[in-house]
N, C-alpha and C positions, 0 to 999 in steps of 0.2 A: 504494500500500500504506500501509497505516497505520504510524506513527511514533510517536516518545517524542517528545512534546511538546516543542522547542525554542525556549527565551525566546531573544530577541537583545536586546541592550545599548539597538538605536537603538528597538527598541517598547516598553521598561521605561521610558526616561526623556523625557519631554516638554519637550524644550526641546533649546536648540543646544548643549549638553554632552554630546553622544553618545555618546563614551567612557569616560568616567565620572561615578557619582554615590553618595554618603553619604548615608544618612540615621538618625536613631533609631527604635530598635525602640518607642519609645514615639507617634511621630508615623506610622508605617506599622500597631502593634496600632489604635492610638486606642480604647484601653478593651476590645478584642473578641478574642477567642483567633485564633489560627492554624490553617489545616487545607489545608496544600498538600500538592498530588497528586502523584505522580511526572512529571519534568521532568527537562529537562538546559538545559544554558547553551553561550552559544557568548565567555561571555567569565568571569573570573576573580569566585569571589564570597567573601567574606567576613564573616564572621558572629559580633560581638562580643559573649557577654551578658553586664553586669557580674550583675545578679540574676536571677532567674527560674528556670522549669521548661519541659521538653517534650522531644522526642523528634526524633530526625535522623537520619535514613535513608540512607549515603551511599554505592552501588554494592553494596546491601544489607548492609550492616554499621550495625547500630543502635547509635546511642552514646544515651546518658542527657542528656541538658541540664540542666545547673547553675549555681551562681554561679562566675563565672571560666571560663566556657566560650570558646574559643576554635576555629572551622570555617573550613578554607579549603579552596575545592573549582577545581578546576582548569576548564575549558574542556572538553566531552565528559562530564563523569561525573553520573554522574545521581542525585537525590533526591530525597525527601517530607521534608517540615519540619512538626512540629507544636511551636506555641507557645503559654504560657498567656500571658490582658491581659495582665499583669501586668510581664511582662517589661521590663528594661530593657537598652540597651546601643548598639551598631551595626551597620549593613548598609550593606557596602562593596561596591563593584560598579567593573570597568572591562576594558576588552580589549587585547591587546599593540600595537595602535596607540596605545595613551593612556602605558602604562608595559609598558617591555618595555628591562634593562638590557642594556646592552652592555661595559661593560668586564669580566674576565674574571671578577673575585673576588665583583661585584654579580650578575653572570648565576649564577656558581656558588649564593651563597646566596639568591636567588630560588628557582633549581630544586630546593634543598633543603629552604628550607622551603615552598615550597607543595605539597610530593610529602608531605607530611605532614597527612590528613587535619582532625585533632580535637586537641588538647592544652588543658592545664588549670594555666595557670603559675602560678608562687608569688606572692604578693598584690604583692609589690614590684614585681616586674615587669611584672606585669598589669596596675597603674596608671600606671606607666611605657608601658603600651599603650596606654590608654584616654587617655591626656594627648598623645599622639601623634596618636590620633584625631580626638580632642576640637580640635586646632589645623587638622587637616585639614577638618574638618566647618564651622568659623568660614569657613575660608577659601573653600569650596566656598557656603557663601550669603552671604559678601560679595561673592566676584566683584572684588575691585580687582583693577591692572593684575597683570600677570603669575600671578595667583592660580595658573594650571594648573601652572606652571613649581614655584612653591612645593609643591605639592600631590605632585608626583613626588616633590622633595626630600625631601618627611617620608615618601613610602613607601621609599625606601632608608633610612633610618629607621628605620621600623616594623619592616623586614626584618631588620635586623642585631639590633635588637633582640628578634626574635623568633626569631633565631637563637641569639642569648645565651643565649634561657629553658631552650631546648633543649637545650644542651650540658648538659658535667658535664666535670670536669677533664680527666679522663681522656684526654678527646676533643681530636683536633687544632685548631687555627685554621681561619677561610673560608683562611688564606695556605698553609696544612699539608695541607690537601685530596689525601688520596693520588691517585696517579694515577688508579689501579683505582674510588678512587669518584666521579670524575671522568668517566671512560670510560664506568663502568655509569649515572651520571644521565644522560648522552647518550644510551644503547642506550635506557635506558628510555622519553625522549621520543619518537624514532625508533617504538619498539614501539609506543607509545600513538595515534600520529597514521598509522602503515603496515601495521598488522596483517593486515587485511582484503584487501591486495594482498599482500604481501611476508608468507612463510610458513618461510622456510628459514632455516638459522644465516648461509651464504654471502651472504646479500643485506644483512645485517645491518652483517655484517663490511665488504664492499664499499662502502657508505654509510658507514661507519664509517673507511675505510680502513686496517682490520687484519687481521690473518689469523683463520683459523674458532678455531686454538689459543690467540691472544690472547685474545677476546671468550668462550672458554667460561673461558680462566681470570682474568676479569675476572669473571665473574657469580661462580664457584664462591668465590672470594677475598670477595667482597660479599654473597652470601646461600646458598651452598655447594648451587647449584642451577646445572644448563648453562641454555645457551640453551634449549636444545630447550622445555627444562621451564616458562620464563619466556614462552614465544612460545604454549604452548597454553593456560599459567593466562589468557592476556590475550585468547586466542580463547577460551575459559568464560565468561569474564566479559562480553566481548563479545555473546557470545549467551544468559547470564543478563539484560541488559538490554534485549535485542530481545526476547525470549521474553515477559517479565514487563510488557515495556512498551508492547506492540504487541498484534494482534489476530490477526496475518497466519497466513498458516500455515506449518510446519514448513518445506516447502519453500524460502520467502523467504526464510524465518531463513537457511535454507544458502546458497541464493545472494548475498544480502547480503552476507554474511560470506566471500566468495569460493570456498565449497563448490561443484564441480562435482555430485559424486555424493552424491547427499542420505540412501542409504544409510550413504555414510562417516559423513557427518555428523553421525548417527545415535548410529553404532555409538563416534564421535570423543567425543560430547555424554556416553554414559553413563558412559563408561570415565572421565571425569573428574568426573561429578559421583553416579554411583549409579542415576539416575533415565535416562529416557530423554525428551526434550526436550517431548513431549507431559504425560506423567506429570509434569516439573519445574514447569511451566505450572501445570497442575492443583490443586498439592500446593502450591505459596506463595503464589500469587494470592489 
C-alpha cells in the first residue's frame, strides 16, 4: 500500500555521521526556493530561520515563516516546507541514538520542548540560539577529537535555553514540574508511539502504572479533556495523515489504524471531523 513518504537520518546524510547533521539554510537553498512535499521523518528535525519567508505545514497546521522562526518536529509527524532563496538560518537533524537525555530534569525538558511545534523568541534569546548553533555547526565540520560528545553538550544547551524562551514567571522550574504535567508528557508519548494498537483509557493507565481515575485526572488537571477524548483527537489525526498522504483506500486507512469494522471507522472519522473520510480526502487535497 502506498505510504507518507519517510526520510530516515542514514539516506539524508552521506557520510559516517548517521545520526546526526547541521547545516545552513543558505548552503542546502544555494540561491533557489524550496518546495517540499509532504513527508514524515523517523528522527528529530529542527529548523532555525534567523531571516526569511515561507510557509510550514506541520500535521496540517500552517504557520507563516519569519525572521526569528523557530520549528521543531518530532519523529512521526509529518510536513511540507516551503522556503524562499533567500532565506537564512539552520537545519538541525538527528535521532534518539545520537541524543536522547536520561537524567530526569534533561529528559523532562526535552519532552517539553520538543512537544512544542513552532515559536518565535524574543531577539535576545534567539541569538543566544543561533550562537549555540553556530558552535555546534563549527564543531560538526571540524570533526576534532570528541567533537560528537561536544555536540550533545550544547544540545542540552540549546534545550534549557529554549526552555527559558518559553516560560514566563509565572510558570514553574524544569525542578517544579508538577506531577500531573509530568504524568501527562509521559501519557502523551505513550499515545503518540501506541495509538494504533492500544485504544482504551485501561491500557494506558497499565503502561502507565496508574489507575483509569489517576490518568483521566491527570489529562483533565492539564488540558480539562479525559483520556477518552485525547486517544480519539490522536486517532483523527492519525488518519488525517494516512488519508491526505497516501492513495490507498478507505478500507487500509481503517485497518492501518487498527479499525476492525470499517463501517465504524467511518461513522468514528465523521463524528470527529464533519466530513466522512472519503469527502475529507476530496475537500483538502
Amino acid at each position: 500500500m502506498d505510504k507518507i513518504p519517510l526520510r530516515r537520518i542514514s539516506d539524508r546524510i552521506q557520510n559516517s555521521d548517521k545520526l546526526f547533521s547541521i547545516r545552513t539554510l543558505e548552503e542546502i537553498l544555494d540561491g533557489k526556493p524550496m518546495n517540499d512535499g509532504l513527508h514524515r521523518h523517523n528522527y528529530f528535525f529542527i529548523l532555525v530561520i534567523k531571516t526569511g519567508t515561507g510557509e510550514h505545514v506541520i500535521d496540517f497546521i500552517p504557520y507563516s515563516i519569519d525572521d526569528r522562526s523557530v520549528f521543531i518536529l518530532r519523529p512521526g509527524q509529518i510536513h511540507q516546507l516551503k522556503l524562499a532563496p533567500d532565506c537564512k538560518g539552520f537545519l538541525m537533524q538527528f535521532d534518539a541514538d545520537f541524543y536522547s537525555p536520561t537524567n530526569v530534569s534533561a529528559k523532562q525538558r526535552f519532552r517539553r520542548v520538543t512537544a512544542k511545534n513552532s515559536c518565535s523568541p524574543e531577539p535576545l534569546r534567539f541569538e543566544k540560539l543561533c550562537a549555540i548553533l553556530d558552535y555546534i555547526y563549527q564543531e560538526y565540520m571540524n570533526k576534532e577529537r570528541d567533537f560528537s560528545d561536544l555536540i550533545r553538550a550544547n544540545l542540552d544547551i540549546f534545550f534549557i535555553e529554549s526552555m527559558r524562551q518559553s516560560a514566563n514567571p509565572a510558570q514553574k522550574t524544569t525542578t517544579e514540574i508538577s506531577y500531573e504535567q509530568e504524568r501527562f508528557e509521559e501519557f502523551q508519548e505513550l499515545l503518540e508511539k501506541h495509538v494504533t494498537e492500544h485504544k482504551t483509557v485501561i491500557q494506558y493507565a497499565e503502561m502507565m502504572g496508574i489507575s483509569v481515575y489517576q490518568l483521566n485526572k491527570v489529562t483533565k488537571d492539564v488540558l480539562e479533556k479525559t483520556v477518552s477524548e485525547l486517544i480519539h483527537e490522536q486517532l483523527i489525526l492519525e488518519s488525517k495523515r494516512t488519508l491526505l498522504g497516501t492513495s490507498v483506500q478507505v478500507k487500509e486507512v481503517a485497518y492501518s489504524l487498527g479499525f476492525e469494522d470499517v463501517s465504524y471507522f467511518i461513522r468514528f472519522f465523521r463524528k470527529g471531523t464533519g466530513f466522512s473520510p472519503e469527502a475529507f480526502r476530496n475537500h483538502f487535497r
